[in-house]
C-alpha positions in Angstrom: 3.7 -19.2 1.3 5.8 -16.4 2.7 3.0 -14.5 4.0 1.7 -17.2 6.1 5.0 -17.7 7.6 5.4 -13.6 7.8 8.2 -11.2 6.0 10.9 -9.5 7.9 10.3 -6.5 9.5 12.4 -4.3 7.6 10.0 -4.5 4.6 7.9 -1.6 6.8 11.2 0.5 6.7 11.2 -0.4 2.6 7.5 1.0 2.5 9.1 4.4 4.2 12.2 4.4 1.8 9.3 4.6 -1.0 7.7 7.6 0.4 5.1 6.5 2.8 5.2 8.5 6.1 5.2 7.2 9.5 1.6 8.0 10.1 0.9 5.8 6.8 3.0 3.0 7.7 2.0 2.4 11.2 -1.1 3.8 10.7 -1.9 1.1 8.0 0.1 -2.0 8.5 1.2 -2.2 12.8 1.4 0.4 15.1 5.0 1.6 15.7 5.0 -0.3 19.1 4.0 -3.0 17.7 6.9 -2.8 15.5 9.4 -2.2 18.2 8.1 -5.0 20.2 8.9 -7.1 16.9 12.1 -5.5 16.0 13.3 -5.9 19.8 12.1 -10.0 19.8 13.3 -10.3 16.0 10.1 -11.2 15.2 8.7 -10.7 11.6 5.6 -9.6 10.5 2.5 -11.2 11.5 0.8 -13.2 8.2 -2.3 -10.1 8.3 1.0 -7.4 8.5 2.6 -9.4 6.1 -0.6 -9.1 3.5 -1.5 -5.6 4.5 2.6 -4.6 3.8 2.5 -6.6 0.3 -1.3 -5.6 -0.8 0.5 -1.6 -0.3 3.6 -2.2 -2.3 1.8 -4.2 -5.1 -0.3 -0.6 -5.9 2.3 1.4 -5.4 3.9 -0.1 -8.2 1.0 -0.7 -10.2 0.3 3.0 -9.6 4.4 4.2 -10.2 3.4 2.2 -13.6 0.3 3.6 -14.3 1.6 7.4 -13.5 5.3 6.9 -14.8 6.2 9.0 -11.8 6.3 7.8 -8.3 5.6 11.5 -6.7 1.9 11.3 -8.7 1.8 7.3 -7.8 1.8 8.6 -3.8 -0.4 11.5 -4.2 -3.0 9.3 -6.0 -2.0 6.9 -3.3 -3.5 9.7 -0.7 -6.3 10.9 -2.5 -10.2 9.6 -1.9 -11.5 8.1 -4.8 -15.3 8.7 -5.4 -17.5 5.9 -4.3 -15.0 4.3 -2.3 -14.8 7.5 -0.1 -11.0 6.5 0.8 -7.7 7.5 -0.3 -6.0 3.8 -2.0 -4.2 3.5 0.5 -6.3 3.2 3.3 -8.3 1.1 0.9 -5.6 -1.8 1.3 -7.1 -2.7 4.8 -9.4 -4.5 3.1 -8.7 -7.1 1.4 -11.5 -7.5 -1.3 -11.3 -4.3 -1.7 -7.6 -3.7 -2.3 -8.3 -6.5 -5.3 -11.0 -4.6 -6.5 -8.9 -1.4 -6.8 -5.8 -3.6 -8.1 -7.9 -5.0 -11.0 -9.2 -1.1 -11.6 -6.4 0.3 -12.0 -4.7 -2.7 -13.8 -8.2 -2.2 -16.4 -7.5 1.7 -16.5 -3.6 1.8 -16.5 -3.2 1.9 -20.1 -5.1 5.1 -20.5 -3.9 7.2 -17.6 -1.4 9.7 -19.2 -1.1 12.3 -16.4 -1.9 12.1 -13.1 -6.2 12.2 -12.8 -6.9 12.2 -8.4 -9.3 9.3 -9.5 -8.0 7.3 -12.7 -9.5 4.2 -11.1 -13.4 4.8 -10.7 
């Protein structure tokens, strides 16, 4: 499986390229001198940056879907939803719980018309 034997490190610039900032990026998947240290031993991503990296691009393009507008798919991206008392993507830490938001807003997606800060409660 490719995240067990890690994904190149230039998928965290691809995150950036998307929209995410640096504070997200390194904030969620490696710190950046973490990612130096990997870039400068072209080393890729550890399996647990590897997931973290995937787990955020797979809702960010469930929520560019859902939205039909990546600008509202990274401001939903950044805003807390209700119980979960977290923005989505600081949700994506977690691993149960990034499922549990992906099936949500996989549930929800067909009835999301404009952007709602929390479609997926």
């Amino acid at each position: 499986m490719m995240v067990e034997e890690g994904i190149p490190i230039s998928s965290v610039e691809i995150l950036r390229n998307e929209g995410l900032t640096f504070s997200e990026v390194h904030g969620v998947v490696l710190p950046a001198r973490t990612l130096k240290h990997r870039k400068d031993k072209k080393q890729p991503l550890s399996p647990e940056e590897a997931d973290c990296t995937l787990r955020i691009a797979k809702i960010l393009a469930l929520a560019d879907r859902v939205f039909g507008n990546h600008d509202k798919a990274l401001r939903w991206l950044r805003v807390q939803i209700g119980d979960w008392k977290a923005a989505p993507l600081w949700i994506c830490f977690a691993v149960k719980s990034a499922e549990t938001l992906y099936a949500k807003c996989s549930i929800r997606s067909m009835r999301v018309s404009s952007f709602d800060p929390i479609p997926c409660q």
